[in-house]
C-alpha positions as CSV (number, residue, x, y, z in Angstrom):
1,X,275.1,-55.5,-147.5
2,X,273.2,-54.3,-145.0
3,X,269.8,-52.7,-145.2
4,X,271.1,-49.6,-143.2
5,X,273.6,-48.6,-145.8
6,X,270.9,-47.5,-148.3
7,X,269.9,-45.1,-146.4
8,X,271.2,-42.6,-143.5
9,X,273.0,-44.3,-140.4
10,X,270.9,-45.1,-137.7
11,X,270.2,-42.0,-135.3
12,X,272.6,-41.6,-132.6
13,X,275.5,-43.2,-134.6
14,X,278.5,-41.1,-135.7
15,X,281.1,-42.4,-138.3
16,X,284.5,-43.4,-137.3
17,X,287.6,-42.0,-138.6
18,X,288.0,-44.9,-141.1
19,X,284.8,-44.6,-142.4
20,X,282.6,-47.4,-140.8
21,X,279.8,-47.0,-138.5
22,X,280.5,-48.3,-135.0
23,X,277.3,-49.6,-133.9
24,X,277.6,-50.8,-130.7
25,X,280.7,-50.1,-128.2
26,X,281.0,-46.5,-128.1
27,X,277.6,-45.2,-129.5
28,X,276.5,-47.5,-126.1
29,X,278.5,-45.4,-124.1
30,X,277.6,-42.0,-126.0
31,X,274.2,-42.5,-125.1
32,X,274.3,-43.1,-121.6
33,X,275.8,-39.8,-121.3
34,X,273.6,-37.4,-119.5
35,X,270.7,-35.3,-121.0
36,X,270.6,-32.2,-120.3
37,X,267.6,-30.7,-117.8
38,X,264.1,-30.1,-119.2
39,X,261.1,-28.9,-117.7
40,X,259.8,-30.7,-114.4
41,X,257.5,-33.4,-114.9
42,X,254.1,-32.3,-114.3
43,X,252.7,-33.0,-110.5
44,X,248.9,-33.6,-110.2
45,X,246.4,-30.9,-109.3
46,X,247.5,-30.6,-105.4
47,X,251.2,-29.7,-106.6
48,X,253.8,-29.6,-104.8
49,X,254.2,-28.4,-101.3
50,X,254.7,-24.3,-101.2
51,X,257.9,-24.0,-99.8
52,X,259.1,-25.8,-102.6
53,X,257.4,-23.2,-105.4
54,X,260.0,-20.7,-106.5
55,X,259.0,-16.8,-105.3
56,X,257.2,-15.1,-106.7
57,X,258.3,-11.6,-107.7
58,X,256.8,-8.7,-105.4
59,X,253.4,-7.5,-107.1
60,X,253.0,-3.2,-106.9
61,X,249.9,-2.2,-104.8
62,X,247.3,-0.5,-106.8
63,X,247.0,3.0,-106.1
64,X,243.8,3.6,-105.2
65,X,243.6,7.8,-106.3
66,X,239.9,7.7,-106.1
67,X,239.6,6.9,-102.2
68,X,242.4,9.5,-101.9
69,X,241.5,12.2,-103.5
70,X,237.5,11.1,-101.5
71,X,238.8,11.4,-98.6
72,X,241.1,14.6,-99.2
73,X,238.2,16.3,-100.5
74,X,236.1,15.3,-96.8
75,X,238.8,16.3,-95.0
76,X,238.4,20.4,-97.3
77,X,234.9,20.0,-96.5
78,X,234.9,19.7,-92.7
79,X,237.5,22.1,-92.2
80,X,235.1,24.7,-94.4
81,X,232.6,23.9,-92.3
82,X,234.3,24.1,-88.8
83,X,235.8,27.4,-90.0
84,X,232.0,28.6,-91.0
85,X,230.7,27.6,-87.8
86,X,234.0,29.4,-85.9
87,X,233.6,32.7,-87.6
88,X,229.8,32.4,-87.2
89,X,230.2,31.7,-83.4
90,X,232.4,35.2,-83.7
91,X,229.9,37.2,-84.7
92,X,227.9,39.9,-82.5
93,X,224.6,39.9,-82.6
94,X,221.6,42.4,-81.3
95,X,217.9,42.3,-80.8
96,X,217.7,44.8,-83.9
97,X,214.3,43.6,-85.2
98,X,212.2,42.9,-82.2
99,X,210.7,46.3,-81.2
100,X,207.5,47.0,-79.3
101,X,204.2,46.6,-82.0
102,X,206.3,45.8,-84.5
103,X,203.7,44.4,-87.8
104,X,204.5,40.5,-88.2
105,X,202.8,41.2,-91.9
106,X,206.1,40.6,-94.3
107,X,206.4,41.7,-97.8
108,X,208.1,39.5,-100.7
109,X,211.5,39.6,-101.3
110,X,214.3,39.8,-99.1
111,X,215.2,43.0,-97.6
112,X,218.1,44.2,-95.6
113,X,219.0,47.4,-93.6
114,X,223.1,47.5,-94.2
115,X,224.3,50.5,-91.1
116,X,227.9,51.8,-91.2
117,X,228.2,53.3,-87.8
118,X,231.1,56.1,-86.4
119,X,231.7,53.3,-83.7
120,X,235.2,53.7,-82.2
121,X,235.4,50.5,-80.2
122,X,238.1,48.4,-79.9
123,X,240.4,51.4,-81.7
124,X,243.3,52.1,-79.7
125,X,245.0,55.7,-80.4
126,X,247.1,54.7,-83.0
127,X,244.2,53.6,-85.3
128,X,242.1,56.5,-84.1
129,X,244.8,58.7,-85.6
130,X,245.3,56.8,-89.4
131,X,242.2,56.5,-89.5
132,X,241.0,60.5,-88.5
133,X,238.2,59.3,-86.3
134,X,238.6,61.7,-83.9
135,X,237.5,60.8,-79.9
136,X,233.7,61.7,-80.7
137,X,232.0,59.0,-77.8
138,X,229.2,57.7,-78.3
139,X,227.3,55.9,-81.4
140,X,226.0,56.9,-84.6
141,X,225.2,56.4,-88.1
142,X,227.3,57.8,-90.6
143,X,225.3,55.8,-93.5
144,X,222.5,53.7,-94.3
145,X,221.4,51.4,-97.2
146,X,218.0,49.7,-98.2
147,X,219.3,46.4,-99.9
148,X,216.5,44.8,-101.4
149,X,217.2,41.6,-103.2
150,X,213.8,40.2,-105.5
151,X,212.1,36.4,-104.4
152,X,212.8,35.0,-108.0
153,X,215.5,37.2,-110.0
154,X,215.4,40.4,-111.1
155,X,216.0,44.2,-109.9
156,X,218.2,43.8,-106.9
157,X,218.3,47.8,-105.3
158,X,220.7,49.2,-103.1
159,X,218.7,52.4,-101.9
160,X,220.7,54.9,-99.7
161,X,219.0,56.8,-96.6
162,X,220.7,59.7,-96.0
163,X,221.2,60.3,-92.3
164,X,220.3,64.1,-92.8
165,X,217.0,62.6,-93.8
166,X,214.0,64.8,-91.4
167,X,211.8,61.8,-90.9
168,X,209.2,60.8,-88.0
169,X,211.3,59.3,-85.4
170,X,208.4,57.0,-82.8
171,X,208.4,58.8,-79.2
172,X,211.1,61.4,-80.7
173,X,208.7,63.9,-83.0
174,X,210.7,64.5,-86.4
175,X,214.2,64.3,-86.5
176,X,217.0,63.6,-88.6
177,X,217.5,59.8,-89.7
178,X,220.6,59.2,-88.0
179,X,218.6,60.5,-84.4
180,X,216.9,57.6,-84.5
181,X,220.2,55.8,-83.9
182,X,221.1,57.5,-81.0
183,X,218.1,57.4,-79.2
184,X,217.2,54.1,-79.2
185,X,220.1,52.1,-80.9
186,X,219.4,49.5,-83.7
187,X,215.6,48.3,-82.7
188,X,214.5,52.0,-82.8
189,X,216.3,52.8,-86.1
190,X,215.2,49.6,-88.1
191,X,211.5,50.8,-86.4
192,X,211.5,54.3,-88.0
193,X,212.6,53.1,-91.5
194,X,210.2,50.2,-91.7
195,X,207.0,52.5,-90.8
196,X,208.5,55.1,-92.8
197,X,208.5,53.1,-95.7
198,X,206.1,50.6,-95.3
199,X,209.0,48.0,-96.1
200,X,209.6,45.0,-94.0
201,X,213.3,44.4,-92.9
202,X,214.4,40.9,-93.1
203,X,217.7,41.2,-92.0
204,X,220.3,43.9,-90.2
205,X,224.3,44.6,-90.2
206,X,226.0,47.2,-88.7
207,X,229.4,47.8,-89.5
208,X,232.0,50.2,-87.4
209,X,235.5,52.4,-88.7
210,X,237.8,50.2,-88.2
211,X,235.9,47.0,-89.6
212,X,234.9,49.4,-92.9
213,X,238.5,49.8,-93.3
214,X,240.0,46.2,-92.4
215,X,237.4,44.8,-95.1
216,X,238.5,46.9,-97.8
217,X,242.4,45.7,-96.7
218,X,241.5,42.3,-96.7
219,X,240.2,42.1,-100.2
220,X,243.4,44.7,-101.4
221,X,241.9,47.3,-101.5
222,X,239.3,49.3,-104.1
223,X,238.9,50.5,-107.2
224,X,237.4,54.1,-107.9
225,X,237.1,57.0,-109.9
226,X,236.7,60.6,-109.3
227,X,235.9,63.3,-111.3
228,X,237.3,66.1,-108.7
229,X,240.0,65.9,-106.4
230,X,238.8,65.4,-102.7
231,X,240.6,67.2,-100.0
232,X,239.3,66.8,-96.3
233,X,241.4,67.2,-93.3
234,X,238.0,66.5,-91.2
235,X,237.9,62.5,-92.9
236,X,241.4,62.8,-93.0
237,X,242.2,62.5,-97.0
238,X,243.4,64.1,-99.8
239,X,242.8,62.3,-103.1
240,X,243.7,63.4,-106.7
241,X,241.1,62.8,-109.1
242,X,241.2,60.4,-111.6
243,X,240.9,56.4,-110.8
244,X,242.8,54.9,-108.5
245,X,242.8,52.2,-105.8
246,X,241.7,53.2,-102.0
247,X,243.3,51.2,-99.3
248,X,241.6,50.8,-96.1
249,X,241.9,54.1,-94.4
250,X,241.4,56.2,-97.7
251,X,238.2,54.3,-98.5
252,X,237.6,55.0,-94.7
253,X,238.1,58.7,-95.2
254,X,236.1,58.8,-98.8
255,X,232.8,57.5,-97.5
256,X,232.3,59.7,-94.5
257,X,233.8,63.0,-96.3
258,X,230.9,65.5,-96.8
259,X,232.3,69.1,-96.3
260,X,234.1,68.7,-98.9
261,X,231.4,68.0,-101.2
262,X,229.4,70.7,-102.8
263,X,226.1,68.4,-102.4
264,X,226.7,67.2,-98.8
265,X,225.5,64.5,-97.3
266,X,223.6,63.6,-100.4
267,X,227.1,63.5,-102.3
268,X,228.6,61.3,-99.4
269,X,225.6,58.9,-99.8
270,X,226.6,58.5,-103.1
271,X,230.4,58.3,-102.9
272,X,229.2,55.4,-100.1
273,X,227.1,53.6,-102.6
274,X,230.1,53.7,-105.2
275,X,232.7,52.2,-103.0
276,X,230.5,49.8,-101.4
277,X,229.6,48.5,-105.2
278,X,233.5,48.3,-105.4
279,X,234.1,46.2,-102.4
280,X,231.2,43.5,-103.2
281,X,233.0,43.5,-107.1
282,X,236.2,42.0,-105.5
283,X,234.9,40.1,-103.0
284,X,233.0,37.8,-105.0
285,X,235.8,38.0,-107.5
286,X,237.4,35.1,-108.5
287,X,240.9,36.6,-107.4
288,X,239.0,36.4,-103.9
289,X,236.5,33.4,-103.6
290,X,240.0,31.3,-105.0
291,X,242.4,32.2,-103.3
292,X,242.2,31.1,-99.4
293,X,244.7,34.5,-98.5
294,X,242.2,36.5,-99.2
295,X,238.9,34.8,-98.6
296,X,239.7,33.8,-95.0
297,X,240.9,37.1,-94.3
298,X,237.9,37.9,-96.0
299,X,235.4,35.8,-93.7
300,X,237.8,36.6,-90.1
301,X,237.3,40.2,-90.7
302,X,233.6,40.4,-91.5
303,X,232.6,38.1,-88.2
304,X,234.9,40.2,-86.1
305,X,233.4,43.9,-87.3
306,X,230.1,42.9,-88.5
307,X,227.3,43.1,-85.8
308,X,224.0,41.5,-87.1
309,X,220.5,40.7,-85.8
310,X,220.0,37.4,-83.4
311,X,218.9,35.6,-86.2
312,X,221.2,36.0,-88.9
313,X,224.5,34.3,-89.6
314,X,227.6,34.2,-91.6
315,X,225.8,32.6,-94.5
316,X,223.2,35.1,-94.8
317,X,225.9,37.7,-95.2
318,X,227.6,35.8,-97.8
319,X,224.2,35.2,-99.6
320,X,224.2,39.2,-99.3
321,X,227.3,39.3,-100.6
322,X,226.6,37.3,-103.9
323,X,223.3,38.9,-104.5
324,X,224.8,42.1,-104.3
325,X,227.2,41.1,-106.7
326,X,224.5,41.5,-109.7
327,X,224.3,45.5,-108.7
328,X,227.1,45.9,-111.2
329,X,225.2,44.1,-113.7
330,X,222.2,45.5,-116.1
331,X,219.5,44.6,-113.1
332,X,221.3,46.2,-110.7
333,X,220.0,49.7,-109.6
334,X,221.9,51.6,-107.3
335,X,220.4,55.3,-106.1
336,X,218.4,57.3,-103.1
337,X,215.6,57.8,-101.6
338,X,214.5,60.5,-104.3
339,X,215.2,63.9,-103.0
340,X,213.0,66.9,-102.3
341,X,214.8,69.9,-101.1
342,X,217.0,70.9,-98.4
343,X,215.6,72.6,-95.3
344,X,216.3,73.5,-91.7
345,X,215.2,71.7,-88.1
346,X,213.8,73.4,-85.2
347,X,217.6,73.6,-83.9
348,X,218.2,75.5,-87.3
349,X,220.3,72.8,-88.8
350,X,220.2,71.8,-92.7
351,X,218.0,68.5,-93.2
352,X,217.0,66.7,-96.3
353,X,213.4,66.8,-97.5
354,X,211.8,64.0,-99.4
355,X,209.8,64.0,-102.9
356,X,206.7,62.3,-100.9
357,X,205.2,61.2,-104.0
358,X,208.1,59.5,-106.1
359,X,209.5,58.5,-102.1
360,X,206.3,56.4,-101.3
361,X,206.3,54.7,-105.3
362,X,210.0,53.4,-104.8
363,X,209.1,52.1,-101.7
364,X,205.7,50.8,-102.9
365,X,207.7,49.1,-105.6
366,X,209.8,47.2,-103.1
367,X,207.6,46.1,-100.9
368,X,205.7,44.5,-103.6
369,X,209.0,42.8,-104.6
370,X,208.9,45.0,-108.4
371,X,211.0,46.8,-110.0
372,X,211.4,50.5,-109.5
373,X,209.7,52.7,-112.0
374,X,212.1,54.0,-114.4
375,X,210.8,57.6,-114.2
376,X,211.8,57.7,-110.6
377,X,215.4,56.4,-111.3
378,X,215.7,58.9,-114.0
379,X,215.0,62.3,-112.2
């Protein structure tokens, strides 16, 4: 017997159907039958030629979101910027600080002199008539504010000058604030206050009727209360007390109403201060600075109306604008020049009178960049 029977036939031989093993003819031809394909034999490290490798399956580009959202951001930058430089370009500027022996000595702090004029230019009949400006020619002040805003935090003031103010006008003897105005525009006005007060006057903006009004539009109008009902054919309203939101022409009418008041122009000075306080609260709003149909509205309207010294720009009225912002806060002081008592001018007409004494501390206090005494503020 063979050695292979004791154990398990021979690898590659398959029993026949009688029961032996056929070793030789048919197991021969069995295995010369074809393999099936393995892997290709391995190549040395050149490999072979490319156009032989298989393809390879397309690889996705990485998205590169950093450099986009880089550049996007560039691109919002420079168009900021060219728009700032437009609407700065817009503005309209006048020599409003540079008078004849004007002091060079400044005082600390920053100090602006904000004029809302009864300008009717560029108002065609229409807008003369919804907004009740009347065809009065000529140029005056219907209100004027002290904005003074501290070097290193603090008190910012908004002081109003009434324009019935009987004050020292240079060359003109004493007059009424608002005379200054008309007899020597801008340079002589800012030149009465500042020797008047002994404050130095960083910076000027003039504002006319139908720029008031186009602001208060462009931030949706204003939010304010009353605690009488104001009814004035001369400003052209008629508003129920109670709070309620002005829209451009009613704010318009609001700030330059004074017959209707029982306090006159001293009541007007401080119906201006209130609304004025309202329009700086929602323009540096978040519902404004955020949302681009209201800022650029915002910015448009201000370098069209706005007229401002030679030397100031759209940033300095948006630095105005934010500091102005903190009047509404616990720093902020809003009031006027402290009153005296009401008398008449050598045409017979009623002025306002200064307290001298509590006059020349608030202004003392401001141009030494302090905050104004409280027992000023509190009569």
């Amino acid at each position: 017997m063979s050695d292979w029977s004791a154990g398990p036939p021979p690898k590659g031989r398959r029993p026949q159907s009688g029961g032996a093993y056929d070793y030789y003819g048919s197991g021969r031809e069995r295995s010369a039958a074809p393999r099936p394909p393995g892997p290709p034999p391995r190549r040395g490290p050149a490999g072979p030629p490319r156009d032989e490798l298989p393809p390879r399956p397309p690889q996705r580009k990485k998205k590169r979101w950093g450099r986009r959202v880089g550049v996007t951001l560039l691109v919002l930058v420079l168009l900021l910027a060219g728009l700032v430089f437009y609407f700065d370009s817009t503005l309209q500027r006048v020599e409003a600080l540079d008078y004849p022996g004007r002091a060079s000595q400044d005082t600390p702090g920053t100090n602006w002199l904000l004029v809302g004029s009864d300008s009717r230019e560029g108002l065609d009949d229409a807008q003369r008539e919804q907004l009740g400006t009347g065809e009065a020619a000529g140029q005056r002040t219907d209100s004027m504010m002290l904005i003074h805003v501290p070097d290193s935090g603090g008190q910012v003031s908004m002081i109003s000058l009434p324009r019935d103010s009987y004050v020292p006008i240079p060359g003109h003897g004493r007059d009424k604030l608002n005379a200054a105005f008309s007899y020597g525009g801008a340079p002589l006005l800012t030149q009465t206050i500042e020797e008047v007060s002994g404050v130095h006057i960083d910076h000027y903006a003039e504002i006319g009727f139908g720029g008031f009004a186009d602001l208060v539009d462009a931030v949706g109008g204003v939010d304010v209360c009353l605690d009488q009902p104001i009814d004035d054919p001369k400003a052209h309203i008629n508003l129920p007390a109670g709070c309620q939101e002005l829209d451009g022409p009613n704010a318009l009418g609001f700030v330059r109403s004074r017959y209707a008041l029982a306090d006159g122009d001293l009541g007007r000075a401080a119906n201006q201060r209130k609304v004025m306080g309202a329009l700086v609260d929602k323009a540096t709003g978040p519902a404004t600075l955020f949302n681009p149909f209201r800022l650029v509205p915002l910015a448009s309207g201000a370098s069209k109306t706005f007229t401002v010294n030679t030397g100031d720009h759209l940033w300095h009225l948006a630095s105005l604008g934010l500091a102005m912002g903190d009047l509404s806060g616990p720093n902020g002081v809003t009031t006027s020049v402290p009153f005296g008592r009401f008398g008449q001018d050598s045409n017979g007409q009623s002025v306002i009178i200064w307290d001298k004494e509590r006059a020349a501390a608030m202004f003392d206090a401001l141009a030494k960049d302090q905050p104004i005494p409280p027992d000023i503020l509190d009569k």
